[in-house]
N, C-alpha and C positions, 0 to 999 in steps of 0.2 A: 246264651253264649253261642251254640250253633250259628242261631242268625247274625251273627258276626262275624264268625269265620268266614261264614258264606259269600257275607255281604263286603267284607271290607279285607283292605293289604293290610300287609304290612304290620301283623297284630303279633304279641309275646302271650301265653296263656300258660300258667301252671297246670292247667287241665285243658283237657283237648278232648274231640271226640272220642277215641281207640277209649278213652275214662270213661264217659260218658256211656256208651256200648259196655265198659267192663262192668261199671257199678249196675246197670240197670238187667246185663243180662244174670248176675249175680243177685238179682234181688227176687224178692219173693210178688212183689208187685206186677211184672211184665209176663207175657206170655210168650213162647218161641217166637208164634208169627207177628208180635208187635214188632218184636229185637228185630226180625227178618226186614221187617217192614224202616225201621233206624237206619239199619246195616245198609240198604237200598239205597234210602234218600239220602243219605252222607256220605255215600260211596264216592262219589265225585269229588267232593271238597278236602277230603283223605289224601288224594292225590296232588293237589292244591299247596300241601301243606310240607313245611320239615319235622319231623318227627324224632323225639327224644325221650330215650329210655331213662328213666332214672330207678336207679335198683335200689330196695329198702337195706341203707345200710345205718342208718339212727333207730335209737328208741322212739316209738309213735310219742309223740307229745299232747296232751289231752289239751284239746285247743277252745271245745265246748261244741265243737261245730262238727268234727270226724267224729265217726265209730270209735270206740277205743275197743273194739273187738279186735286183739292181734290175729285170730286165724282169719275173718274176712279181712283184715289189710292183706295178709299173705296172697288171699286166694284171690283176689282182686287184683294183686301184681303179676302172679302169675295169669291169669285168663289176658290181661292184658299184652305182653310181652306174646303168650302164645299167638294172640292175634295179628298182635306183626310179623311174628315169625310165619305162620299158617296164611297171610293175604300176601306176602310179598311186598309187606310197605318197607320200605327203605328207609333205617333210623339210625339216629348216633347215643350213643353209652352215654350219660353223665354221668361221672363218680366221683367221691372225695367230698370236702369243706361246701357247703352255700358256694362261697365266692370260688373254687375253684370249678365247681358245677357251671357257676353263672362266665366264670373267664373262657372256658371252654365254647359253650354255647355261643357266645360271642364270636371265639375264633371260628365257628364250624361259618358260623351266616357267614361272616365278613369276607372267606374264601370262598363261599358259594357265590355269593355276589361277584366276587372277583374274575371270579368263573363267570361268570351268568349262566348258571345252574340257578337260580332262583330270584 
């Protein structure tokens, strides 16, 4: 997934790097200086990118594939979130229904574009 952001426009991802960085610096597998080493080489493509919060506001759904560990969904939301706030990436809230998340997101590009902000 990285090497796609990197590599190509124009892409929609329900996961994106800031996850990527959350899950892993949350994990028991990585070491500080690996994360350090992540944080580094996707620093750039971060900037690249629009960025969307989405707060946990449903029940976790056991899908087979998440944790069904609710305290690391939590902790994983927040390390995330704190990360935008703490690097200065510039993101938009999505709240509410799926489709009102997804109509949202929609309007935010469609104005960006409009702008040529993105």
């Amino acid at each position: 997934m990285a090497h796609s952001i990197i590599t190509h426009d124009d892409l929609i991802y329900d996961r994106g790097i800031v996850d990527c960085l959350g899950y892993s610096a949350l994990s028991e597998n990585i070491t500080e200086e690996e994360l350090k080493i992540y944080e580094e080489h996707f620093g750039d493509a971060l900037k690249g990118c629009i960025h969307f919060y989405v707060p946990i506001e449903f029940d976790l759904v056991d899908d087979g594939v998440r944790s069904k560990n609710e305290e690391y969904r939590r902790k994983t939301d927040k390390w995330m979130k704190d990360y935008l706030d703490n690097n200065d990436i510039e993101y938009y809230v999505l709240k509410g229904t799926v489709e009102e998340r997804y109509d949202k997101m929609k309007e935010i590009i469609n104005k960006l574009e409009a702008e040529e902000l993105f």
